[in-house]
ZAFISE-825310 format. One record per residue (C-alpha): residue in one letter; x, z, y. Coordinates in steps of 0.5 Angstrom, whole numbers, padded with zeros to 4 digits, always signed. Layout:
# residues N
AXZY;...
This chain:
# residues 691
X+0230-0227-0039;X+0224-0227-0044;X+0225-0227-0052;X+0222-0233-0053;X+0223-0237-0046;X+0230-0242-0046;X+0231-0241-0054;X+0228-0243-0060;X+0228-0237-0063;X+0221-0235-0060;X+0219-0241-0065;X+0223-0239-0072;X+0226-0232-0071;X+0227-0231-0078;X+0231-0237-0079;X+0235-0236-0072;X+0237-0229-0075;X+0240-0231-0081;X+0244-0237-0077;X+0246-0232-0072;X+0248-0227-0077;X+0251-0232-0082;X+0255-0234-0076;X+0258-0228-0074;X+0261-0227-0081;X+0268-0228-0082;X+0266-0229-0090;X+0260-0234-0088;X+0259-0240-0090;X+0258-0243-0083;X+0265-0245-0078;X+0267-0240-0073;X+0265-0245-0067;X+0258-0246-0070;X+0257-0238-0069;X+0260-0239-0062;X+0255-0245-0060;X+0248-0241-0062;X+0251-0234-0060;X+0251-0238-0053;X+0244-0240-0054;X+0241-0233-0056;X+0238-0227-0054;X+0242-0222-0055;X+0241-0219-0062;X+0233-0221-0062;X+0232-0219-0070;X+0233-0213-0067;X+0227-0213-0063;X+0226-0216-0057;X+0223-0211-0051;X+0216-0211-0047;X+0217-0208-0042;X+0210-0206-0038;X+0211-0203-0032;X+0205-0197-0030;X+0203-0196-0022;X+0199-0190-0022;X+0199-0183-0018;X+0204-0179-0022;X+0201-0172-0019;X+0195-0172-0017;X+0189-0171-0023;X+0184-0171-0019;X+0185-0178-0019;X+0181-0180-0026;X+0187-0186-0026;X+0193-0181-0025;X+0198-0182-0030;X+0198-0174-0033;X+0191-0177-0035;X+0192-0184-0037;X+0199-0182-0040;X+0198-0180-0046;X+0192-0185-0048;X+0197-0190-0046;X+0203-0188-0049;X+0198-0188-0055;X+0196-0195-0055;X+0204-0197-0055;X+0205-0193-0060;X+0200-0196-0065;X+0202-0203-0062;X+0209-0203-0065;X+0207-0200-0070;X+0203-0205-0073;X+0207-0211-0077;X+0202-0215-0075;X+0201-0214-0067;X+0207-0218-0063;X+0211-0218-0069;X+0219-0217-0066;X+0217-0215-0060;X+0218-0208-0058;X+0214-0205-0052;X+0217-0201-0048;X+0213-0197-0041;X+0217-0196-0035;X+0213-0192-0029;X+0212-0192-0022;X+0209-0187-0017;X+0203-0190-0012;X+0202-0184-0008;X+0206-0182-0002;X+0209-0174-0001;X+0201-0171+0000;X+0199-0174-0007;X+0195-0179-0004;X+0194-0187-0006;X+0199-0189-0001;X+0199-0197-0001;X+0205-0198+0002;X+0208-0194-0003;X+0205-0197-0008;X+0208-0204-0007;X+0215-0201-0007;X+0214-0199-0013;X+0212-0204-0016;X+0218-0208-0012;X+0223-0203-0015;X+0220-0204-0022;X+0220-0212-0022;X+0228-0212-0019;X+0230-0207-0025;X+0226-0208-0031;X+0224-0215-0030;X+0216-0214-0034;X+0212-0218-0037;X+0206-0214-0035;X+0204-0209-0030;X+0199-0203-0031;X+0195-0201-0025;X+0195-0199-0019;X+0188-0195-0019;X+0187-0194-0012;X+0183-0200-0009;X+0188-0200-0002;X+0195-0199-0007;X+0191-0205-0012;X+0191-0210-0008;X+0198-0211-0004;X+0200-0210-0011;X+0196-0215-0015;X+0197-0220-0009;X+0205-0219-0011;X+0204-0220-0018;X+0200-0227-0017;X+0207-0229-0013;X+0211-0227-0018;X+0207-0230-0024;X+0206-0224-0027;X+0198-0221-0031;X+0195-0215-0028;X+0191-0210-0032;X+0187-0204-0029;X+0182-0200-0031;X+0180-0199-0024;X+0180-0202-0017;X+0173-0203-0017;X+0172-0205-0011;X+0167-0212-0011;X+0174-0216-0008;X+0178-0216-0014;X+0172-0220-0016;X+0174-0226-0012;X+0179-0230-0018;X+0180-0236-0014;X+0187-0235-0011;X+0190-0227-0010;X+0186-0223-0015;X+0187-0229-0021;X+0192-0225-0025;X+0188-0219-0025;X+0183-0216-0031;X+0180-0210-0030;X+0178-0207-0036;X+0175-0201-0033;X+0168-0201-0029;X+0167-0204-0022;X+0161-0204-0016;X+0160-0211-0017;X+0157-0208-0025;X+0154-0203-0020;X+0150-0207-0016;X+0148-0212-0021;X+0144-0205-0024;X+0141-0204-0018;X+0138-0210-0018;X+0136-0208-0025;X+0133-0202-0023;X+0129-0206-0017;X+0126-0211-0022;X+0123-0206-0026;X+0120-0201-0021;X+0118-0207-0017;X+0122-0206-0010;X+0123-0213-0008;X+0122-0212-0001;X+0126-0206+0003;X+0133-0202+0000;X+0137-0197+0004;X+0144-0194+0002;X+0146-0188+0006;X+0154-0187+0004;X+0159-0182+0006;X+0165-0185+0009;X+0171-0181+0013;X+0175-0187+0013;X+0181-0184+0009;X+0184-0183+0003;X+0180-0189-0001;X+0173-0189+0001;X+0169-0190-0006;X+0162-0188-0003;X+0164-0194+0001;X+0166-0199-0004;X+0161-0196-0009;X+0156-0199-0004;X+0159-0204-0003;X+0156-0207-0010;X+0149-0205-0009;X+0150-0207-0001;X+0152-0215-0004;X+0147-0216-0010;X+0141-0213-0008;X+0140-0218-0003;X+0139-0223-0009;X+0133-0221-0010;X+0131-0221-0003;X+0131-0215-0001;X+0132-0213+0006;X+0138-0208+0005;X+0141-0203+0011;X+0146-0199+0010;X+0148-0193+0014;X+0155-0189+0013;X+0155-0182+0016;X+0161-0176+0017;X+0156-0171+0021;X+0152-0165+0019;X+0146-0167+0023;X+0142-0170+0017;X+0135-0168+0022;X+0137-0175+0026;X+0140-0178+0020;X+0134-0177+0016;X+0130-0180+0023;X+0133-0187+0021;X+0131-0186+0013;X+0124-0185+0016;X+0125-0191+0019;X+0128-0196+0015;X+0126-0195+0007;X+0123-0192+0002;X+0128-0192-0003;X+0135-0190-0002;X+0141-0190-0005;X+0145-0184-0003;X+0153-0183-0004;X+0157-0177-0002;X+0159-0171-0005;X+0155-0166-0009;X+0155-0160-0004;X+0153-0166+0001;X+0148-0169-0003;X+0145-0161-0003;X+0145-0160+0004;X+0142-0166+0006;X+0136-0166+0000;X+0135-0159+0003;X+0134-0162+0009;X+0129-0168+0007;X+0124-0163+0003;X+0123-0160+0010;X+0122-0166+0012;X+0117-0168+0008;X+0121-0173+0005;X+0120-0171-0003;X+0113-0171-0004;X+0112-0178-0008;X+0114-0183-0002;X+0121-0183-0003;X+0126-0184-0009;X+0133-0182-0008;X+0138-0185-0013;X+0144-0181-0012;X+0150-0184-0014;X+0155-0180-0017;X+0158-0185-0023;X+0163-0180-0026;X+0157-0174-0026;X+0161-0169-0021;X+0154-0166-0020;X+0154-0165-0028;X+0160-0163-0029;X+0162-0157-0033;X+0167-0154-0037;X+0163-0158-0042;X+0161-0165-0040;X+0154-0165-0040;X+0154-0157-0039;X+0151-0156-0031;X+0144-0161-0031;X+0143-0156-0027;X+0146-0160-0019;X+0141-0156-0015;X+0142-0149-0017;X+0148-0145-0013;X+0146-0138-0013;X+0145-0138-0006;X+0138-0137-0004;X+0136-0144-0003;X+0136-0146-0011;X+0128-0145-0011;X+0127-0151-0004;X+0133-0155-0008;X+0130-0155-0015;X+0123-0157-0011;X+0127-0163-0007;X+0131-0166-0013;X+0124-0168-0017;X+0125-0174-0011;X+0132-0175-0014;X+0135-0179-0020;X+0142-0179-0021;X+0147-0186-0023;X+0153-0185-0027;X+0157-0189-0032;X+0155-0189-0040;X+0159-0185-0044;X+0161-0189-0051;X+0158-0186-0057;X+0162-0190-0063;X+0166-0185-0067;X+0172-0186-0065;X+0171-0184-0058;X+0172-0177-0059;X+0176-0176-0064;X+0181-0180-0059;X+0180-0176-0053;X+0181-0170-0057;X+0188-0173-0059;X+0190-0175-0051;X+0188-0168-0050;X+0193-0164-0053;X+0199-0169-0052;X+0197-0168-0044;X+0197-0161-0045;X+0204-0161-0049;X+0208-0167-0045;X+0205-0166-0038;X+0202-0159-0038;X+0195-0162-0036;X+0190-0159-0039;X+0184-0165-0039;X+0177-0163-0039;X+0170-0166-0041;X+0167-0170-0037;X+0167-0178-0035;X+0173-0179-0032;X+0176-0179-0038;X+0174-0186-0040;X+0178-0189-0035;X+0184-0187-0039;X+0181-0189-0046;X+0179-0195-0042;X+0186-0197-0040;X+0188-0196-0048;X+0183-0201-0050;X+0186-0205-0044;X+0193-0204-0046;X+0190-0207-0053;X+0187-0212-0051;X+0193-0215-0047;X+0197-0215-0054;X+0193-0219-0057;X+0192-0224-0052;X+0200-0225-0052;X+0199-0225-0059;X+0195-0230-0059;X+0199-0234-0054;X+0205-0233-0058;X+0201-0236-0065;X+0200-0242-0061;X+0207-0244-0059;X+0206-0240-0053;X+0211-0236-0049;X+0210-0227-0047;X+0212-0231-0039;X+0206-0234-0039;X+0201-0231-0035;X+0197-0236-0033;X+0196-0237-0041;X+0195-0230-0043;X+0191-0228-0038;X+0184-0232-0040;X+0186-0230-0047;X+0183-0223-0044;X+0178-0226-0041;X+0170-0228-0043;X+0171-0224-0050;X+0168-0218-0053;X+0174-0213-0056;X+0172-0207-0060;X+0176-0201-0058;X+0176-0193-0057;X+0171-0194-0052;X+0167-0198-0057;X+0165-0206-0055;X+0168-0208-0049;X+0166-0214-0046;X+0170-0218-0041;X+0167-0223-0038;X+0168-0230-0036;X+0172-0227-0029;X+0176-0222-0032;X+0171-0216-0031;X+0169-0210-0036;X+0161-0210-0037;X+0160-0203-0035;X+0154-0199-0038;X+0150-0194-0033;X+0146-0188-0035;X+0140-0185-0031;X+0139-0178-0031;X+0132-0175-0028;X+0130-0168-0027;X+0125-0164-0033;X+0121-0160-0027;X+0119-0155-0033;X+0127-0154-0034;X+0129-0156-0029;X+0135-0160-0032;X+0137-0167-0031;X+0137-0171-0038;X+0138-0179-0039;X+0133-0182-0038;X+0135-0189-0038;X+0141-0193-0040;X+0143-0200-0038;X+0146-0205-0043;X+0152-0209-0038;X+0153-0214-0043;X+0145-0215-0045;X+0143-0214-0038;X+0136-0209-0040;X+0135-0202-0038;X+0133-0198-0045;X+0128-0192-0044;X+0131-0187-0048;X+0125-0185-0053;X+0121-0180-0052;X+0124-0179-0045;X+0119-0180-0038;X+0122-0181-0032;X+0118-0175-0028;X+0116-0178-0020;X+0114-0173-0015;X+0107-0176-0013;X+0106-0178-0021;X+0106-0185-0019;X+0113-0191-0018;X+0114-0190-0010;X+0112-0197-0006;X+0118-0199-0003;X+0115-0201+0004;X+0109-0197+0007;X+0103-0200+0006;X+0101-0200+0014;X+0110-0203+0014;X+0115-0199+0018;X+0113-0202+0024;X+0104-0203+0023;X+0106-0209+0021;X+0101-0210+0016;X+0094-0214+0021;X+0089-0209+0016;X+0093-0202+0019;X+0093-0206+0026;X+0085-0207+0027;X+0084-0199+0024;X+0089-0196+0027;X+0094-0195+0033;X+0101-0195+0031;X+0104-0189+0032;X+0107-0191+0040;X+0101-0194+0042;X+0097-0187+0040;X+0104-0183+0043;X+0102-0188+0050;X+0094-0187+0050;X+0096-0180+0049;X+0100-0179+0054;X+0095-0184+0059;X+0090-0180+0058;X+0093-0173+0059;X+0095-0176+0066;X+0089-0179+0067;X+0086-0172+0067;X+0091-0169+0069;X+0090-0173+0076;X+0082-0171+0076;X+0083-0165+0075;X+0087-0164+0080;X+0082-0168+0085;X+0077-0163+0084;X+0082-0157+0086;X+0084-0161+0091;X+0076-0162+0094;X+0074-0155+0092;X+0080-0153+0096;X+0078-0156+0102;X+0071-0156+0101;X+0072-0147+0101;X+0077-0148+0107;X+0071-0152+0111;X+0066-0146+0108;X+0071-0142+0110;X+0072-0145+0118;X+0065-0145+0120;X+0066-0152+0124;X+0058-0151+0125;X+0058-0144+0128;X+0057-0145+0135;X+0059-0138+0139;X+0053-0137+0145;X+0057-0136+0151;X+0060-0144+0150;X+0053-0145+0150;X+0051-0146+0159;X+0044-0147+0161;X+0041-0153+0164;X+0037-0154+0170;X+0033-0161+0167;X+0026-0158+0166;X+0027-0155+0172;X+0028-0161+0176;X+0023-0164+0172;X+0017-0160+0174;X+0018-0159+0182;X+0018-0167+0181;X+0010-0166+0179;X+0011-0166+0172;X+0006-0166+0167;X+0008-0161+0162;X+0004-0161+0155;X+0007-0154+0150;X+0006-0155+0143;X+0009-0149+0139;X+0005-0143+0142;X+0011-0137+0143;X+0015-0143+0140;X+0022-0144+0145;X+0021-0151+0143;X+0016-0155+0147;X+0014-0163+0148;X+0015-0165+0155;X+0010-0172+0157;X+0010-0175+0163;X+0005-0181+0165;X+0008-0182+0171;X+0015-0183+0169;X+0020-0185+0164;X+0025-0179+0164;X+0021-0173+0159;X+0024-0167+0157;X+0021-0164+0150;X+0026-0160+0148;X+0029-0153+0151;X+0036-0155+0153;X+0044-0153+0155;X+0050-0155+0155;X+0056-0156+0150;X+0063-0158+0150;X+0060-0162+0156;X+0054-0165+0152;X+0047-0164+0154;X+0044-0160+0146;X+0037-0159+0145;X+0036-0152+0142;X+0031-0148+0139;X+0031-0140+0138;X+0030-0137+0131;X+0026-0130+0131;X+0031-0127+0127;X+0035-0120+0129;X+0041-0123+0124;X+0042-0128+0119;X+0046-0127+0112;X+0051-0133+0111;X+0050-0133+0103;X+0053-0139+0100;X+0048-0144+0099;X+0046-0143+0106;X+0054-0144+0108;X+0053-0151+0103;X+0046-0153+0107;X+0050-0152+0114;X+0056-0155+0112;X+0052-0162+0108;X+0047-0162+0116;X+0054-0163+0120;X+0056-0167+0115;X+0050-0172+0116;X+0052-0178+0121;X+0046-0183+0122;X+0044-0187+0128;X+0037-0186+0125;X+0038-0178+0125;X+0039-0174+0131;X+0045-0171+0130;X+0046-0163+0128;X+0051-0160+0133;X+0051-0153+0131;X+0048-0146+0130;X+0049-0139+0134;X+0048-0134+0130;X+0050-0128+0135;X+0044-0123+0136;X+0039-0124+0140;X+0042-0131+0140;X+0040-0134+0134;X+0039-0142+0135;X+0040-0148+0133;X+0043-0153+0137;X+0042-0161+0136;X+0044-0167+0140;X+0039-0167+0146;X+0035-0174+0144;X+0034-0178+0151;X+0028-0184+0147;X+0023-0179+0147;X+0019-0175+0141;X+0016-0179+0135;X+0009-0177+0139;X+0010-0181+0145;X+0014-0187+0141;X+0007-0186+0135;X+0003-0186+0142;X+0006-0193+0144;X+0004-0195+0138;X-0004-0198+0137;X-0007-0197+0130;X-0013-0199+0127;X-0019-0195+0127;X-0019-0194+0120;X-0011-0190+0120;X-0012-0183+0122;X-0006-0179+0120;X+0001-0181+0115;X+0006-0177+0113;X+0012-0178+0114;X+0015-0174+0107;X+0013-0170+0103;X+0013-0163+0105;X+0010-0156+0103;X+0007-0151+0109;X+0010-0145+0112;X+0004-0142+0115;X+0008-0136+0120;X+0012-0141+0123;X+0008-0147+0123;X+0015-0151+0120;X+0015-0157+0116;X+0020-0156+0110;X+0024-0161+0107;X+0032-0161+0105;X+0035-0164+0112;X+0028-0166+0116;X+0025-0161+0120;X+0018-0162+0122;X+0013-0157+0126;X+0006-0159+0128;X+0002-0158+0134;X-0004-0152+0134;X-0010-0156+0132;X-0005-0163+0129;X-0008-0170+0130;X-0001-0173+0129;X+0005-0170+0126;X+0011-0169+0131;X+0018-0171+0130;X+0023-0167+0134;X+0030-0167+0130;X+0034-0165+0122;X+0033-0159+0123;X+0034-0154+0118;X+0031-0147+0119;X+0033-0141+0117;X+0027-0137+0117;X+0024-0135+0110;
């Protein structure tokens, strides 16, 4: 039971002290019975100093945690300290701590542990407040257990965007430390003042265990980027393949938000340098809010996050002119480092900590200013007759007000939840080092350039967060001038096959025409060739024979007598009745040109032509052999024909003279003439192969 609940004595404390005391005094001028009544009424003793207890749920061992109890301790331990010091803070009320452990036996946040804890706090010290937890998973079963009980909730971490939602589980809880819903309103800043409306990307590393505060960091930013009507992806990556990972970078944005471990992030801007991803297209914001890629024995000491001694700082320090780093502000009043210097040593001397500079060091002076704020809400509530057990009436006292403390003014919003302060550090590519560039005011809302200060873009120019030609060749302009990169991967591909395909019609043509050259489908062996007997019979029957071509083996046979006419020496082929005409030649040379004319002469097929059969080249049998021709010569059909007087003579071609052999030359007609011609004779598409 609470001093100032049941009793009056929350309202007059003096006056109730002089009765009680009066009453228990023999000598008094009050009646025993009256002592009796009021004893029965009080707390015991309250001028005494009645106690407040606040009960700590935090990681006791493990400091790498920022909230752990070694670091946050000493600073809470100092708020106490002063607050019952001071006559004028809770005036009659003694704060006392009791604690709790949230970490299971490997020293991790354990969010079963934690509510246990805090069952085991709220059973034996009966608290007006508890303190913690830190961890996201531990806060929130915890922080739902307090809302059941009635009782307000004080943290300076549980960042996680959820415990924004006050309506109902969360409605007791104030969070006086930094959280990622105060990031992602940073980021829309950022947006704004560089003029990305349209496309972001947050690349986050997330094992799934432990707390997972890439996850919940970019949960921030994946939550209020989309106000602005930015199309915000979201990858989360374990593996090492940042070849393929940087693949889906290309594909998705521009601006990249990135959240893993420094010696992580290294390795993957290694990589998006050989890429060529740092050129000037792109920007990376690394999300690092307490400054571990800065971090030295004296914050900022390292600004050199690139460098590792290990043969790749000359590529790194080229890629993280493409990188811009995000961490939380460290308070600059006065009081501030005087403070830490005081938690320090009392880490150092009551739990052997030895703290060291840096951000996280905020979390703890941010859980003093916490503590500070919760006793002046309470006293307040108390000067307006309120009571220590009234959460619902002393948590809004925390909320919507400005506080100055350690960390200088701290303003809580309207939903209980600390204006956080960011800094923007960016690379001197002369130095090498990383500096504050930029700071964001979390109560004013504005990003402040730092004087003097430039932010150094690898392509002297604010990258675009969408390509011009967009992701997909989405923009009609690039799709009139250009090809995307799939239709000219397709016309490339079409192309090659189409010449893949002629290329291997022709070897396939030349192949085949090279085994006709070499079968010699012309070449007729003469002892296939068998005489006839047709002129002979033809003579014993009274035929008129007419010769042309002295010394010629081919002749013109005419009847005035008969329909049947042999102009041409014959035999037989195959069973087929040729004409043949011998060549004064003793041997012939088969050079290539005249394998191709061979060739083309047997290929020629025409009802108009008589038909090349072959050619015998076997000394001293050289001959041509072609389809014997039953109609008759040209002369006999010419003869048949009357022309006018004034028509003497025609050509059938246009021909040159050979005067050895008396043959008319043409590419696949062979005329001869007759000794003194009056008319040119048609005998067959011969071909010579005389000179």
């Amino acid at each position: 039971m609470h001093p100032s609940s049941g009793n009056p004595s929350g309202r007059f404390p003096e006056l109730w002290c002089l009765l009680h005391r009066s009453s228990g005094n023999p000598s008094g001028r009050f009646p025993v019975l009256l002592g009796l009544l009021l004893t029965l009424f009080c707390r015991p003793d309250p001028c005494a100093g009645a106690d407040l207890t606040i009960a700590v749920v935090l990681p006791e061992h493990n400091t790498s945690y920022p909230w752990a109890w070694p670091r946050v301790g000493p600073a809470v331990r100092r708020a106490v300290r002063g607050i019952n010091a001071r006559r004028d803070l809770l005036p009659g009320y003694t704060i006392k701590l009791t604690f709790g452990s949230s970490e299971d036996r490997e020293g991790a946040c354990s969010d079963s542990i934690a509510p246990l804890s805090a069952v085991d706090l709220k059973m034996g010290a009966n608290p007006s407040l508890f303190l913690g937890p830190g961890c996201v998973y531990t806060a929130a079963p915890v922080a739902r257990f307090t809302r059941h009980w009635g009782l307000p909730l004080l943290t300076a971490a549980a960042e996680a965007v959820g415990f924004g939602h006050k309506e109902a589980e969360f409605a007791l809880t104030t969070r006086t430390g930094p959280s990622h819903g105060k990031l992602g309103e940073f980021g829309t800043r950022l947006s704004r003042r560089f003029g990305w409306t349209r496309r972001a990307l947050l690349l986050y590393w997330d094992g799934h265990n432990d707390d997972r505060p890439c996850y919940f960091a970019a949960e921030g930013l994946y939550l209020q980027l989309p106000r602005l009507n930015i199309t915000v992806e979201d990858i989360p990556f374990v593996e090492s393949n940042y070849t393929a990972l940087l693949g889906h970078v290309r594909q998705k944005a521009r601006i990249v938000y990135v959240c893993c471990a420094p010696e992580v992030f290294r390795k993957l801007m290694l990589h998006a340098h050989r890429e060529g991803l740092t050129a000037g297209e792109y920007a990376f914001f690394y999300v690092d809010l307490f400054g571990a890629s800065l971090q030295g024995s004296v914050f900022p000491d390292r600004r050199l996050p690139w460098q590792r001694n290990d043969g790749d700082d000359a590529v790194a320090r080229e890629a993280y002119k493409a990188v811009m780093i995000i961490t939380y502000s460290e308070p600059t009043n006065p009081e501030y480092r005087p403070f830490l210097e005081e938690i320090k040593r009392e880490a150092r001397a009551d739990y052997n900590f030895t703290m060291e500079d840096g951000l996280k060091n905020f979390i703890a002076a941010a859980f003093h200013d916490g503590v500070m704020l919760y006793a002046h809400a309470v006293n307040e509530t108390l000067a307006l007759e309120g009571s220590i057990a009234n959460a619902t009436a002393i948590t809004p006292r925390m909320w919507n007000r400005t506080f100055y403390g350690v960390t200088g003014f701290m303003r809580i919003d309207p939903n209980g939840d600390r204006e956080t302060d960011y800094s923007l550090w960016d690379m001197d590519p002369a130095s090498g080092e990383f500096e504050i560039v930029a700071n964001y005011n979390g109560t004013t809302k504005e990003i402040e350039m730092v004087a003097g200060k430039d932010i150094h873009w690898p392509g002297n120019a604010i990258p675009r967060d969408v390509p011009f030609c967009g992701f997909e060749n989405s923009n009609p302009a690039c799709r009139k001038a250009s090809f995307s990169l799939l239709e000219i991967l397709s016309l490339a591909m079409t192309l090659l096959l189409s010449i893949a395909i002629i290329a291997a019609f022709f070897v396939y043509r030349k192949m085949k025409l090279e085994k006709e050259l070499a079968a010699e489908l012309w070449r007729v062996h003469w002892e296939d060739v068998q005489s006839s007997n047709l002129e002979k019979n033809l003579r014993s029957m009274g035929s008129k024979l007419t010769l042309s071509l002295r010394g010629s083996n081919y002749g013109s046979l005419l009847t005035t007598e008969g329909q049947v006419q042999v102009y041409a020496k014959t035999a037989y082929y195959k069973g087929n009745l040729v004409a043949i005409k011998h060549v004064r030649r003793k041997r012939i040379d088969l050079a290539r040109n005249v394998l191709f004319e061979l060739k083309h002469m047997r290929d020629v097929q025409s009802k108009h032509l008589t038909r090349f059969i072959g050619a015998c080249i076997d000394a001293p049998n050289i001959c041509i052999l072609t389809e014997y021709c039953t109609r008759g010569s040209l002369q006999v059909s010419l003869q048949n024909i009357a022309f006018p007087r004034t028509f003497h003579t025609f050509q059938i071609l246009p021909f040159r003279h050979n005067p050895v052999d008396h043959v008319w030359h043409a590419p696949t007609l062979f005329l001869q003439i007759l000794p003194k011609p009056k008319y040119a004779h048609w005998f067959a598409p011969q071909k010579v192969l005389v000179a």
